[in-house]
N, C-alpha and C positions, 0 to 999 in steps of 0.2 A: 275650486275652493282655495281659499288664501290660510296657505299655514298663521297656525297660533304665534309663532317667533317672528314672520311678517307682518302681522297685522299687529303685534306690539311695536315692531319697529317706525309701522307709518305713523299711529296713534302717539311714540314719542317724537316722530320728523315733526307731526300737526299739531301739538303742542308746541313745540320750539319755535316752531312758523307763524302760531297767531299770539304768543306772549310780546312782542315788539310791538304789535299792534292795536295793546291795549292801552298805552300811552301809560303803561308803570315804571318808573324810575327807584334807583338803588337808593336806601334809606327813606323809603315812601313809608310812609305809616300805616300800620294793620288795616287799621280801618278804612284809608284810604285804596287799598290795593285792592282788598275784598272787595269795595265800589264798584273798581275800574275793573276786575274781572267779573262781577254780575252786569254790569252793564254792557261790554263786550259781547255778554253770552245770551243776551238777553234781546238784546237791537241791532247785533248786527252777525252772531253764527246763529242762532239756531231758535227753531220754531217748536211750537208743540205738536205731536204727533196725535192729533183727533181721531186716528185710524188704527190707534195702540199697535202697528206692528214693531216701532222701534223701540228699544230699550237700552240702548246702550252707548258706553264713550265711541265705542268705533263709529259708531251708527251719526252718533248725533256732530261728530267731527267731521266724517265724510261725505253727509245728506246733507246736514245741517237739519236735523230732523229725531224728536226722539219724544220721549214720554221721562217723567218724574226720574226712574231710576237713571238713565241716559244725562239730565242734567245735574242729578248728584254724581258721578262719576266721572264728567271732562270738569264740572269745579274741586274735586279731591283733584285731578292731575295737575288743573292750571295752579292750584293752592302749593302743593307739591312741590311742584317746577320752581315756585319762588319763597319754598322755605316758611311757609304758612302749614302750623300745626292744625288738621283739619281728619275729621273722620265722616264717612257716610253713615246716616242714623237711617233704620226701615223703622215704620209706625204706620198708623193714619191717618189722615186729615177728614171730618167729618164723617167717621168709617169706611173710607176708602183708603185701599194699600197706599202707600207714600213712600217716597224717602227726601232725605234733604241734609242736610252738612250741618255737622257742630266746629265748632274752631275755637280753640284753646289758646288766647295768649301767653305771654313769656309766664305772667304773674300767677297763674292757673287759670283765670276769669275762662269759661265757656260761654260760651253768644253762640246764636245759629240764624243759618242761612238757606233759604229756601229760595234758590234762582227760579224754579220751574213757575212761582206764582208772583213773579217782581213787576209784571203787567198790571196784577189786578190792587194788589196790595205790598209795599215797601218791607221785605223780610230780609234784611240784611242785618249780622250782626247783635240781634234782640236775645233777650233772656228766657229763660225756658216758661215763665210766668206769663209772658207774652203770648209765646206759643200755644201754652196750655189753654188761653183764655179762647186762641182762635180755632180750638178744634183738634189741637196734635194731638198725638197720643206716639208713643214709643212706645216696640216692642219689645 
């Protein structure tokens, strides 16, 4: 078994390692970055876990493989890493458990992001009106 202080460690090496490869540059705009890291995360790490045993940033960083919570928590780190105010929200989507990311610009405006569903429908960055209309719900 891999101590807790290791496996923070790789989770920030894995991070460090795929931010270059998102094609984000310094002075990129909010909205452009949040893009470039849901699409990264989206088409080329990581898949959905149909077999719910994964859950998690380690999981979905080092499988490439996870469920709901697992994609809100490597987009709180890659947000993180680049200085994007962002928190993980739990609720759920059509009564099913969920989670998914609010991000807070400089100005207060909140907009939310829901990577794990960027396949079926475009949830980058939208207002909670939006969200509401498709099902969210917060706990």
């Amino acid at each position: 078994a891999m101590s807790s202080s290791r496996r923070e460690a790789l989770i920030k090496d894995l991070v460090a390692f795929h931010i270059p490869r998102m094609g984000l540059r310094s002075g990129m705009q909010l909205y452009n970055s949040v893009g470039k890291i849901c699409d990264y995360m989206q088409y080329r790490l990581m898949t959905y876990d149909y077999n719910y045993r994964y859950g998690s940033a380690f999981r979905g960083l080092t499988c490439g493989v996870s469920v709901c919570q697992g994609y809100a928590e490597v987009f709180q780190l890659f947000a993180e890493y680049c200085g994007i105010r962002s928190e993980i929200v739990i609720g759920t989507l059509d009564g099913e458990g969920h989670a998914w990311n609010r991000v807070i610009f400089s100005d207060g405006t909140v907009r939310y992001v829901d990577v794990t569903n960027l396949g079926a429908d475009y949830f980058i960055l939208v207002p909670w009106s939006s969200m509401a209309e498709l099902g969210f719900k917060m706990k």
